[in-house]
TIMINU-405364 format. One record per residue (C-alpha): residue number from 1; residue in one letter; x, y, z. Coordinates in Angstrom, 1 decimal, padded with zeros to 4 digits. Example, Ala and Ser with C-alpha at 12.3 -4.5 7.8 and 13.67 -1.06 7.14 Angstrom:
% TIMINU-405364
<1, A, <012.3, -004.5, 007.8>>
<2, S, <013.7, -001.1, 007.1>>
% end
This chain:
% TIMINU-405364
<1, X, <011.2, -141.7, 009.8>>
<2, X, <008.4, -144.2, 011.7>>
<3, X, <008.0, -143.4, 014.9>>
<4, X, <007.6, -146.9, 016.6>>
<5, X, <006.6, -148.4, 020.6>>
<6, X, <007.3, -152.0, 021.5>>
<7, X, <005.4, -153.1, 024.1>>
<8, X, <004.2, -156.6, 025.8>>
<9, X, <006.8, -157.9, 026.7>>
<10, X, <008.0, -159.8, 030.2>>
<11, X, <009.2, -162.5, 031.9>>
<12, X, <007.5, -165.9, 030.8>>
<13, X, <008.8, -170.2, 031.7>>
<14, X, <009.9, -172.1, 028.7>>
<15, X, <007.2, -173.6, 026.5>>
<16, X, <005.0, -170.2, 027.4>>
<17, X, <003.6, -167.2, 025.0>>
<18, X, <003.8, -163.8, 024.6>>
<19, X, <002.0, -161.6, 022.3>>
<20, X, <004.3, -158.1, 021.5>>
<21, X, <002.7, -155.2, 020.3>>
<22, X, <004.3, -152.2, 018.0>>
<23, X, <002.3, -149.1, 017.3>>
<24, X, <003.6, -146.9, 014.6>>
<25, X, <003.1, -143.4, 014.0>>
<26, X, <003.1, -143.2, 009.8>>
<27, X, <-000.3, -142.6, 007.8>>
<28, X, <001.1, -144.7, 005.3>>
<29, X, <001.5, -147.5, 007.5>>
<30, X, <-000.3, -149.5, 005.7>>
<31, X, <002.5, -149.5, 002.4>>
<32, X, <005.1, -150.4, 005.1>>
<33, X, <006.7, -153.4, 005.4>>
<34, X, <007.2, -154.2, 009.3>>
<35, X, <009.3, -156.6, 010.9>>
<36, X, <010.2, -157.9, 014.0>>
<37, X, <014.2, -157.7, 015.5>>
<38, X, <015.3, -159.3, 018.8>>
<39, X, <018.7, -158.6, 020.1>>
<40, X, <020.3, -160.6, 022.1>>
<41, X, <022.9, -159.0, 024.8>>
<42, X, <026.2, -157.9, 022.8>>
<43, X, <024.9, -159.1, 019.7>>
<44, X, <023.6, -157.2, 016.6>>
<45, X, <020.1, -157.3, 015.7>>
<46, X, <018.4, -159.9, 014.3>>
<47, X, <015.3, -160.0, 011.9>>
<48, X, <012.5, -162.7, 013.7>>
<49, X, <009.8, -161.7, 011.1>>
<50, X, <008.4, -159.6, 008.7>>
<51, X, <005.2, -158.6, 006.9>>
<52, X, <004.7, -156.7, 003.4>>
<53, X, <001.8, -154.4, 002.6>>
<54, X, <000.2, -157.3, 001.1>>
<55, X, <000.6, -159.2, 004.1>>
<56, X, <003.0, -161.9, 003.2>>
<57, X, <005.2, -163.0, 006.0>>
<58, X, <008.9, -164.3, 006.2>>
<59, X, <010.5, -165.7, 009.7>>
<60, X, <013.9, -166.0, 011.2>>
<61, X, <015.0, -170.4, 010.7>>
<62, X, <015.3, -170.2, 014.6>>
<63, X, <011.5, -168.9, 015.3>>
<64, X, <009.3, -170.9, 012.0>>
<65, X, <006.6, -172.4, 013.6>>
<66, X, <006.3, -171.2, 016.3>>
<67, X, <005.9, -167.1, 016.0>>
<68, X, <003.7, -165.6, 013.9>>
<69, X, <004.1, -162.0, 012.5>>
<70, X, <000.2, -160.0, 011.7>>
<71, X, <-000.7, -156.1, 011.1>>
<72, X, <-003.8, -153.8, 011.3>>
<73, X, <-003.9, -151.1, 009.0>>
<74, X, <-006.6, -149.8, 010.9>>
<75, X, <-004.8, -149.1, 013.9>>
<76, X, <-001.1, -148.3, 012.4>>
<77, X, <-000.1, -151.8, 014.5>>
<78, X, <002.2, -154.8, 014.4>>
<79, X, <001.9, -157.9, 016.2>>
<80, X, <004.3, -160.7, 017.5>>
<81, X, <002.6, -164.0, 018.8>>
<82, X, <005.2, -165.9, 020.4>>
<83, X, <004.6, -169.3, 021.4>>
<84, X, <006.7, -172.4, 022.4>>
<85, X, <009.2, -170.0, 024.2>>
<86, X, <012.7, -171.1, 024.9>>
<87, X, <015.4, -169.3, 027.0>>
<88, X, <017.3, -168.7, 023.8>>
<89, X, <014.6, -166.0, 022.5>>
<90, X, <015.7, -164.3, 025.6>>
<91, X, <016.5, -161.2, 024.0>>
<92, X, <015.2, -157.0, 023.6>>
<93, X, <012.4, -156.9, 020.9>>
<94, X, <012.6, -154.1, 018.1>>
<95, X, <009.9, -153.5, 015.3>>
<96, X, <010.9, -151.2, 012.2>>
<97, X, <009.4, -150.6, 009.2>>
<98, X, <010.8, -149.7, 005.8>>
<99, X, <009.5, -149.4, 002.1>>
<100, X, <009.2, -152.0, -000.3>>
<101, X, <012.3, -151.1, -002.0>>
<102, X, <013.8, -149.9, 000.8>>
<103, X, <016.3, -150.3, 003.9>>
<104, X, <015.5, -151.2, 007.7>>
<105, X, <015.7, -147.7, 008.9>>
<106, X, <019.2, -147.2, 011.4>>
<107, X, <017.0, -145.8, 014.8>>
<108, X, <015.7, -148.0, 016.9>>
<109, X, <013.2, -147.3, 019.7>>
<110, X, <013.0, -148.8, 023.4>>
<111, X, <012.2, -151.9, 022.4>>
<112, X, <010.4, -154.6, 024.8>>
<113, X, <012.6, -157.0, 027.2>>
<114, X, <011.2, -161.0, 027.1>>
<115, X, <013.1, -163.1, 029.1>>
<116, X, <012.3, -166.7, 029.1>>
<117, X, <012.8, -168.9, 032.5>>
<118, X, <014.2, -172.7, 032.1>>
% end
């Protein structure tokens, strides 16, 4: 299990950016795929973006374009610049992490609240 804190979001007008942080507390981070889940109130979660070991990235249709997914090995850390912000991403950010063969794991922290103004 991958201990994991969300952090930077807030409260931001349409069109702005955001840059979410998610520190992770597994030495192996760096064989980890991360990713990025936003849910949005009563809804189930929803996978934004991810990034393999090997640093290839895959987005969510709704966010291409206009977020972009990175990682430091260095500092066990995942990143979510958010750009181009509309109300709809309104949501609580989640990051997990699995292995390459595996599943998202099933606990999720605190996550980080963004909330986009019209």
């Amino acid at each position: 299990q991958v201990e994991l804190m969300e952090s930077g979001g807030g409260l931001v007008q349409s069109g702005g950016s955001l840059r979410l942080s998610c520190a992770a507390s597994r030495t192996d981070f760096n064989l980890l795929v991360m990713g990025w889940f936003r849910q949005h109130s009563g809804k189930e979660h929803e996978l934004v973006a991810s990034i393999t070991p090997g640093t290839s990235t895959n987005y969510g249709d709704a966010v291409k374009g206009r977020f972009t997914i990175s990682r430091d090995d260095a500092k066990n850390m995942v990143y979510l610049q958010m750009t181009s912000l509309k109300p709809e991403d309104t949501a609580v950010y989640y990051c997990n992490a699995r292995s390459v063969y595996g599943d998202w794991g099933r606990l999720w922290g605190q996550g980080t609240q963004v909330t986009v103004s019209s």
